[in-house]
ROVEXTOR-908909 format. One record per residue (C-alpha): residue in three letters; x, y negated, z negated. Coordinates in steps of 0.25 Angstrom, whole numbers, plus 5000, padded with zeros to 4 digits. Each point is the difference from the previous one (the first is absolute). Layout:
  type    xx    yy    zz
   Ala     X     Y     Z
...
//
This chain:
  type    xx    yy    zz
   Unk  5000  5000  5000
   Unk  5011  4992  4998
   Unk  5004  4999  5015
   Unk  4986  4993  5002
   Unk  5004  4986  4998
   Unk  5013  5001  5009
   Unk  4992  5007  5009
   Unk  4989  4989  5000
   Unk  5011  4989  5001
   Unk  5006  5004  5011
   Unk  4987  5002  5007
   Unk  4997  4985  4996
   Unk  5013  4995  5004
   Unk  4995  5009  5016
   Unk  4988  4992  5000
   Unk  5008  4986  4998
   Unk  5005  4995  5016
   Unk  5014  4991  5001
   Unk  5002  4989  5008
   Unk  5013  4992  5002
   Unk  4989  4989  5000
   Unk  4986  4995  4999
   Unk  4991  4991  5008
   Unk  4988  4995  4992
   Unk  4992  4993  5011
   Unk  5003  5003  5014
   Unk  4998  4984  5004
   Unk  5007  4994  5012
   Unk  5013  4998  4990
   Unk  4998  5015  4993
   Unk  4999  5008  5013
   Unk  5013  4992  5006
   Unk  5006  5002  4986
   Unk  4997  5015  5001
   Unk  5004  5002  5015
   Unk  5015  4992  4996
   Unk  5001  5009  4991
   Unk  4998  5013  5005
   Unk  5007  4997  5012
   Unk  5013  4998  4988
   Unk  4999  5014  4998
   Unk  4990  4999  4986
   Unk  4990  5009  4998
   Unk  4986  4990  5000
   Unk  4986  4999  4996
   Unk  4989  4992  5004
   Unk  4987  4998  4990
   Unk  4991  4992  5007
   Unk  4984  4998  4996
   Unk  4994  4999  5013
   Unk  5001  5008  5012
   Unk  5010  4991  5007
   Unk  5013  4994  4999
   Unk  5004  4986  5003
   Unk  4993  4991  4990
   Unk  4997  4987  5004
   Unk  5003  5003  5017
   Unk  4989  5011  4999
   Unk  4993  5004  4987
   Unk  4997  4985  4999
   Unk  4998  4996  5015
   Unk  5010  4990  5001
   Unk  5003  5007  5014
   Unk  5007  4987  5006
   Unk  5016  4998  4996
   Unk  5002  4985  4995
   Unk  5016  4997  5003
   Unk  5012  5006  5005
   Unk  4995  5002  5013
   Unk  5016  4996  5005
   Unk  5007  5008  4987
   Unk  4993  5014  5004
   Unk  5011  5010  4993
   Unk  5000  5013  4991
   Unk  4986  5007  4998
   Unk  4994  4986  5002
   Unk  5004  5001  5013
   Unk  4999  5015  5003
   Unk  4985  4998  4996
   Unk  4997  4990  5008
   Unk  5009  5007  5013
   Unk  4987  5010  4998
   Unk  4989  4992  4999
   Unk  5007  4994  5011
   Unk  5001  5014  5009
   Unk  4986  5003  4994
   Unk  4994  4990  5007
   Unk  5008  4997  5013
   Unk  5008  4989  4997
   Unk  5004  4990  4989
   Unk  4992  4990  5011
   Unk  4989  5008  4996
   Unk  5000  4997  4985
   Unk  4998  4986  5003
   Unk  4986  5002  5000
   Unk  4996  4988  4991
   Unk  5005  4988  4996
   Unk  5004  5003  4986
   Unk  5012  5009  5002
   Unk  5008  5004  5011
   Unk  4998  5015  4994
   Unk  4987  5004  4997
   Unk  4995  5016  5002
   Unk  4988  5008  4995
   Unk  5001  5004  4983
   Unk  4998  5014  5004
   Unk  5011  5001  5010
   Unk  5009  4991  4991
   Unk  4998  5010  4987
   Unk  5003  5012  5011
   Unk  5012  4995  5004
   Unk  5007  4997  4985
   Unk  4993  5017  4999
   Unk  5009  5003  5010
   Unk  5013  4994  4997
   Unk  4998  5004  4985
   Unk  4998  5015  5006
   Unk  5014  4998  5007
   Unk  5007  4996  4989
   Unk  4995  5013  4992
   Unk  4993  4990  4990
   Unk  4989  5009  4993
   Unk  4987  4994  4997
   Unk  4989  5000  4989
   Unk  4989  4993  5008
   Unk  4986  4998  4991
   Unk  5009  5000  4986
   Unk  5004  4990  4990
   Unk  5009  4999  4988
   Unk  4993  5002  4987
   Unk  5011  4999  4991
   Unk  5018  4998  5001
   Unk  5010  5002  4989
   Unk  5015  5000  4997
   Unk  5008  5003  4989
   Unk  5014  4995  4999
   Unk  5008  5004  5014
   Unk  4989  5012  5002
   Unk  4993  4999  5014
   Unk  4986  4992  5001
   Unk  4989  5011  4996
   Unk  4990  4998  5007
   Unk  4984  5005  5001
   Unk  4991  4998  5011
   Unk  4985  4999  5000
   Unk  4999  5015  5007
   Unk  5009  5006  4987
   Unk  5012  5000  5008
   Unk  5012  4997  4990
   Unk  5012  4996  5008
   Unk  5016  4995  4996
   Unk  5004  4989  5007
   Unk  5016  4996  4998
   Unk  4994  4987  5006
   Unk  4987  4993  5001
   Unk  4995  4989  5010
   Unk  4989  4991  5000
   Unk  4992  4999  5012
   Unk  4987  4995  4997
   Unk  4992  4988  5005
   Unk  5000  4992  4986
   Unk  5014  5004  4991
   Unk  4991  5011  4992
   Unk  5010  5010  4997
   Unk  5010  4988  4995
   Unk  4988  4995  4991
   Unk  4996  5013  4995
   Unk  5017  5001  4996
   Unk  4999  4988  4993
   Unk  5009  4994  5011
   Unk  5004  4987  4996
   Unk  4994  4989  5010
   Unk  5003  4987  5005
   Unk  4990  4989  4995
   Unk  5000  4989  5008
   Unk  4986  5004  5006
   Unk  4992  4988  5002
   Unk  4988  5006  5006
   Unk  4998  5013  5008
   Unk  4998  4999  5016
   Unk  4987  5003  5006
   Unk  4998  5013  5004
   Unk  4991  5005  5013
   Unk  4991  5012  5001
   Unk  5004  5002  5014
   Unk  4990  5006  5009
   Unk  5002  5007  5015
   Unk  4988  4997  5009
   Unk  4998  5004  5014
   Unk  4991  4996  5011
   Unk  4990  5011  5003
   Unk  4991  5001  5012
   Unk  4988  4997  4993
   Unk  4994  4991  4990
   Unk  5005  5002  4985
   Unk  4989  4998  4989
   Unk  5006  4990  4990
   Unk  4999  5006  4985
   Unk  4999  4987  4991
   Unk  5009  5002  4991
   Unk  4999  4997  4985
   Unk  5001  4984  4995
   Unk  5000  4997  5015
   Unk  5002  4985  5001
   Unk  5003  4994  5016
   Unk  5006  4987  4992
   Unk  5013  5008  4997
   Unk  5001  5003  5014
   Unk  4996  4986  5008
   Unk  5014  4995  5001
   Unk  5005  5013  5008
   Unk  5003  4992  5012
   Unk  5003  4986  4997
   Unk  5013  5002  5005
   Unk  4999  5012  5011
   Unk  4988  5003  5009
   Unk  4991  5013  4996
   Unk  5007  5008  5012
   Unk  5014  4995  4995
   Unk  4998  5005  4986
   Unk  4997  5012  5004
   Unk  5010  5003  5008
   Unk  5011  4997  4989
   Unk  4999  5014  4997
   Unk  4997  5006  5012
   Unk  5006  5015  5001
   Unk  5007  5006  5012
   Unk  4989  5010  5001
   Unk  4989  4988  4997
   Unk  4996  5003  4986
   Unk  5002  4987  4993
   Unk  5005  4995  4987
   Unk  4992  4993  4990
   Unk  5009  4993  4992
   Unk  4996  4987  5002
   Unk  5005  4988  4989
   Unk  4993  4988  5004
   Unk  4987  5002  4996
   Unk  5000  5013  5000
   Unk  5003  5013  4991
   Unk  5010  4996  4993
   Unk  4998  5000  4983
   Unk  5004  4995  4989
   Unk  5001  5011  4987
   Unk  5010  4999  4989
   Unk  5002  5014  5002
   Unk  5014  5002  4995
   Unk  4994  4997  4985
   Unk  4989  5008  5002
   Unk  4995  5013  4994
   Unk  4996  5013  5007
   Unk  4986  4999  4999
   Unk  5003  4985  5006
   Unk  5007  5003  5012
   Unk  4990  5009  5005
   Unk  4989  4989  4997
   Unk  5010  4990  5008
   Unk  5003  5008  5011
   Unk  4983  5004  5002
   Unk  5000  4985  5000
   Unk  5012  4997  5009
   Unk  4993  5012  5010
   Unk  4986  4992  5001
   Unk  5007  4986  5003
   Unk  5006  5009  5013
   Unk  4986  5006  5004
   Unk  4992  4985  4997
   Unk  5013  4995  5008
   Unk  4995  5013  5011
   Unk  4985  4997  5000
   Unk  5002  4983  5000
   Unk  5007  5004  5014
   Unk  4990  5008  5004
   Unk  4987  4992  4997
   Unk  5005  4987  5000
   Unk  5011  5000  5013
   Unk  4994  5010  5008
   Unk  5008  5012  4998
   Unk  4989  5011  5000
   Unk  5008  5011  5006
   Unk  5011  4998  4989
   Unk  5003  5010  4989
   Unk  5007  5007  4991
   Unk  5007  5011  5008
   Unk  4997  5014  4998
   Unk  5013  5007  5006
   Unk  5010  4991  4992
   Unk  4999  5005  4984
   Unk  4994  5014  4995
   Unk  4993  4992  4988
   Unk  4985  4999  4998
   Unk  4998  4986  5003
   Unk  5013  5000  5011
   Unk  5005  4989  4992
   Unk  5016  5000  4997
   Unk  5006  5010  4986
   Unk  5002  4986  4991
   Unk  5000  4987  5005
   Unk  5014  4992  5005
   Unk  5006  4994  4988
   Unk  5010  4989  5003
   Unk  5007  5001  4985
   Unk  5004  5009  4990
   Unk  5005  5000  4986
   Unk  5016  4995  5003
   Unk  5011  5010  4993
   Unk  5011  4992  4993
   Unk  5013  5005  5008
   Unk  5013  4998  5000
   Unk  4998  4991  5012
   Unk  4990  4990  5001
   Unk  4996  4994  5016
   Unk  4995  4986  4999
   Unk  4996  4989  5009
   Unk  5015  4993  4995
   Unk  5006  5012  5006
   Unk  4994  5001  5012
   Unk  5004  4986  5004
   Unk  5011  4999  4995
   Unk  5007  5013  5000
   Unk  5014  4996  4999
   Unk  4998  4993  4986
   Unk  4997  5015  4994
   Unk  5006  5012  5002
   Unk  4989  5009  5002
   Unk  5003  5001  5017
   Unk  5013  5009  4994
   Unk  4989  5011  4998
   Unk  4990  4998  5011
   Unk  4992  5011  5004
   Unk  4988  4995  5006
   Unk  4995  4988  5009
   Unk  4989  4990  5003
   Unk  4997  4990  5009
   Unk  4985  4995  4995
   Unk  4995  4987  4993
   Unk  4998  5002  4984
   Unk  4985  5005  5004
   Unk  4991  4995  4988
   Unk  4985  5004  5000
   Unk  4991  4991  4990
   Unk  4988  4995  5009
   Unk  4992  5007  4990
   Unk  5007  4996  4987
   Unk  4990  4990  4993
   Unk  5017  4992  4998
   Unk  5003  5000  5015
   Unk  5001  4987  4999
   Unk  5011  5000  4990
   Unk  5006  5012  5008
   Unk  5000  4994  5015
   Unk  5015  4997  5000
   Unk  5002  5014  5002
   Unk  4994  5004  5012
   Unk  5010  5003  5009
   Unk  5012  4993  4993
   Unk  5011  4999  5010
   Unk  5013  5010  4999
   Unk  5010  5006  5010
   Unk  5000  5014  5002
   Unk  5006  5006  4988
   Unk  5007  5013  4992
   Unk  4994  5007  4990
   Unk  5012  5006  4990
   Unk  5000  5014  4995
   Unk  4999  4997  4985
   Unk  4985  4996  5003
   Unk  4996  5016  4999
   Unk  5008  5000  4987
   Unk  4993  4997  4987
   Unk  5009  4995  4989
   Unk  4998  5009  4990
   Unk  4993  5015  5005
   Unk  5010  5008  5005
   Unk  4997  5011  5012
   Unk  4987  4991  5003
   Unk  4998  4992  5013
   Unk  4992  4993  5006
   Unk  4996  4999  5018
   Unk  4989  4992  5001
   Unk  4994  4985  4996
   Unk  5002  5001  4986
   Unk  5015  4997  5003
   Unk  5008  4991  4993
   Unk  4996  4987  5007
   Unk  4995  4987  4995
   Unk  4985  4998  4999
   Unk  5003  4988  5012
   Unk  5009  5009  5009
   Unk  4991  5013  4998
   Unk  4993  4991  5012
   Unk  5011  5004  5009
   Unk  5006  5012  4992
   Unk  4985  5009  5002
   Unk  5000  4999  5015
   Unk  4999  5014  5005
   Unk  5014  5000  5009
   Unk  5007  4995  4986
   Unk  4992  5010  4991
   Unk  5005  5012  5010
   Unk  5015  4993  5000
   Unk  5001  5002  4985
   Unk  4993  5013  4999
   Unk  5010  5004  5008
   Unk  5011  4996  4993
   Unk  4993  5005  4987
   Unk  5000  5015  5006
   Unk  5014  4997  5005
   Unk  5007  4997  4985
   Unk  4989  5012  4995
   Unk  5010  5011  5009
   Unk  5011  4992  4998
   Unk  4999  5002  4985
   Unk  4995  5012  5000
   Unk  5012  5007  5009
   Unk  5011  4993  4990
   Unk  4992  5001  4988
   Unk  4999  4987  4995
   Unk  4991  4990  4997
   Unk  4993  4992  5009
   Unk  5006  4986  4995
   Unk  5015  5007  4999
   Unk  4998  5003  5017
   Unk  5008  4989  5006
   Unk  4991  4991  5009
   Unk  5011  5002  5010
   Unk  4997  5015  5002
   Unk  4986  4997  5003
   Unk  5002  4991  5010
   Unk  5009  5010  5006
   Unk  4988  5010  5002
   Unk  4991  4989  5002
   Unk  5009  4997  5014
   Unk  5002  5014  5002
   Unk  4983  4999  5003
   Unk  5001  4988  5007
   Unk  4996  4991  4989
   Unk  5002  4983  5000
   Unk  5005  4996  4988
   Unk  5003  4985  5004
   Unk  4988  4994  5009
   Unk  5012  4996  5012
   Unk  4992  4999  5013
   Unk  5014  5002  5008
   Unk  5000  5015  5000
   Unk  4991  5011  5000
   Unk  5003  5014  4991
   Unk  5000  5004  5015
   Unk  5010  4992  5005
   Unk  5016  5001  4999
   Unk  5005  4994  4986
   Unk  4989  4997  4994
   Unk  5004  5010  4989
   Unk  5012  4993  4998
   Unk  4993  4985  5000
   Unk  4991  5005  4990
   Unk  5010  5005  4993
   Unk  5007  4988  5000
   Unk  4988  4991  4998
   Unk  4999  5007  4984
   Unk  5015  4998  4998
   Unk  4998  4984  5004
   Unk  5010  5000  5010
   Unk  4992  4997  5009
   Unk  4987  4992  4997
   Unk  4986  4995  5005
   Unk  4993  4987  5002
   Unk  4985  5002  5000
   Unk  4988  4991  5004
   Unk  4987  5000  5000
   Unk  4992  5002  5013
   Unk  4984  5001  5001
   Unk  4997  5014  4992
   Unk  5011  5010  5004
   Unk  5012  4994  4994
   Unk  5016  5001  5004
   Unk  5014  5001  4996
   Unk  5011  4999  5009
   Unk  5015  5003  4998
   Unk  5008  4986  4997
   Unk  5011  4998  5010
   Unk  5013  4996  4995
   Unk  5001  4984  5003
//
């Protein structure tokens, strides 16, 4: 009898799966985070709650890239190099006036299935963590909501709102102000027959009446517009954006939120059906496998912000030579600091930062670190950003950049067994350009191009170095020439 309890132990410890590491949340950030990372030659696991990867560019209908349409490197670029061979051309993704990249959700979340397949990623679609736990230098222990207990030597944050980080007790910057609007995005299509408007609950056309004070009714629509004609709704002027401090929220409060958030998208659906003549439009039935064919969750343009041992702010972006953070670049941008407050009862107080002005910029490695929990990082929009540049810092190409990096330092670490923060940045950025990564936004040369390894590489040790300027909405950096 004795050998029961041995016995059951070991069958115990069987039952338990080992990871090198652990994505929580397979977002645009997590899934690049976890492709980085098996490609290093680490065992990975994704545990993602719905049935797609790809957060914000799919789960949340935000199917049109903002930015970096000239910096198209590493698995930002490999993704769009698909969407581009999906659909013909990347003329082709120029299908409305919003983005020069716009594509189906469905087609974008099975393009991240298949590279994620590639890379030997294993995936736990439908799941969440319920509970994490770690002892002294022990791995994480982890159990998920099927009963699935996993070790993980490292654990990486991928969700939409930093939840894994809060759950840790992750310390966090506080410089938040406000939060951002969020949008209920919606897919509609045309069909080729009238749609019966469904009034939706607290209806009222007055949120909606200002919808084309700047564009025409035809123009608005075609902002989103889909290379396969589905079309976008995501619509800030008038539109269904909304305002719910829902970082501070409860559980219970969220969901309340978010029904709310929902119903300002299809008031927003039925206003342009009733009132500007849009009877064959509707919600499209071949886009998302959920009862109402509304997105998973609604696109959140903020999350909780780690404390890292980098910080990226506005300053740094504009300035970049006065800091030091270009020395561990890993990622890039090229967007305005994109604010949304239209629905902010303050937006009058908060107007100065809609699309504040900064050249393209860096993000540095140490924004994925937190300060204090070791073996934890983060590959998503809660990255150590200030609550200003986080307008620039959540664009999807910049979010992808630094998951990348993220699963990049994860298989660094874990193939020399150290600690995230004891991985030089330089190592990083040597995998990064061994994946055709920017770090440095310079315009002269492409990862496909003759020396741009070693321009890049010269850009991070400042001997050579880049002037930026600010240009419409796709921002540059140029290499200074000697005088």
């Amino acid at each position: 009898m004795k050998r029961w309890p041995v016995i059951l132990a070991l069958l115990l410890l069987g039952c338990t799966r080992h990871y090198d590491v652990v994505v929580i949340g397979g977002g645009a950030g997590g899934t690049c985070a976890a492709i980085e990372a098996a490609r290093g030659g680490a065992r990975v696991l994704v545990v993602e709650q719905t049935p797609w990867l790809g957060g914000m560019l799919t789960s949340a209908g935000v199917s049109a890239i903002d930015g970096n349409y000239r910096l198209r490197g590493g698995l930002f670029g490999e993704f769009t190099d698909s969407l581009a061979a999906r659909y013909g051309s990347y003329e082709a993704l120029k299908s409305g006036w919003v983005s020069n990249i716009l594509f189906n959700p469905r087609v974008g979340a099975q393009v991240l299935r298949n590279m994620a397949n590639q890379a030997g990623v294993e995936l736990r679609m439908g799941t969440s963590l319920c509970h994490s736990e770690r002892r002294g230098k022990s791995p994480w222990k982890l159990t998920l909501s099927d009963g699935t207990r996993i070790h993980a030597r490292i654990l990486i944050d991928g969700t939409e709102l930093g939840d894994v980080a809060a759950a840790l007790g992750v310390a966090e910057l506080k410089d938040r102000v406000t939060v951002q609007d969020l949008t209920y995005v919606a897919i509609v299509k045309e069909y080729d027959h009238p749609v019966a408007p469904v009034k939706p609950e607290g209806y009222d056309p007055q949120l909606f009446r200002h919808c084309c004070d700047t564009w025409d009714k035809d123009m608005m629509l075609s902002y989103g517009r889909l290379p396969d004609g589905h079309i976008m709704l995501n619509w800030p002027q008038s539109g269904n954006d909304y305002f719910a401090e829902y970082l501070d929220m409860t559980p219970s409060e969220r969901t309340r939120a978010y029904e709310e958030a929902k119903q300002r998208t299809l008031g927003y659906l039925y206003y342009l059906q009733t009132e500007l003549g849009y009877t064959k439009l509707g919600v499209a039935d071949d886009v998302y496998p959920t009862e109402d064919g509304l997105p998973f969750f609604p696109y959140f343009r903020e999350a909780r912000r780690i404390a890292g041992r980098d910080t990226m702010t506005v300053e740094a972006a504009r300035h970049p030579y006065d800091f030091d953070l270009y020395t561990r670049a890993i990622a890039v941008g090229d967007y305005p600091v994109d604010h949304h407050h239209n629905q902010n009862p303050r937006r009058e107080e908060l107007s100065h930062l809609w699309f504040g002005k900064i050249p393209s910029f860096s993000v540095p490695l140490g924004v994925v670190i937190p300060v204090e929990t070791e073996d934890f990082l983060v590959a998503d929009k809660a990255m150590s950003s200030s609550w200003e540049m986080n307008g620039g810092t959540r664009l999807q190409p910049v979010v992808m950049g630094v998951g990348q990096a993220a699963g990049a330092l994860a298989a660094r670490a874990v193939a020399t067994g150290r600690h995230p923060h004891e991985v030089p940045a330089g190592e990083v950025q040597d995998m990064l350009l061994d994946h055709g990564c920017y770090l440095l936004p310079f315009l002269d040369l492409k990862p496909s191009d003759p020396g741009f390894r070693e321009l890049q590489e010269a850009g991070v040790r400042g001997t050579v170095r880049g002037v930026g300027r600010t240009v419409g909405w796709s921002n540059e950096t140029w290499v200074q020439l000697p005088e």
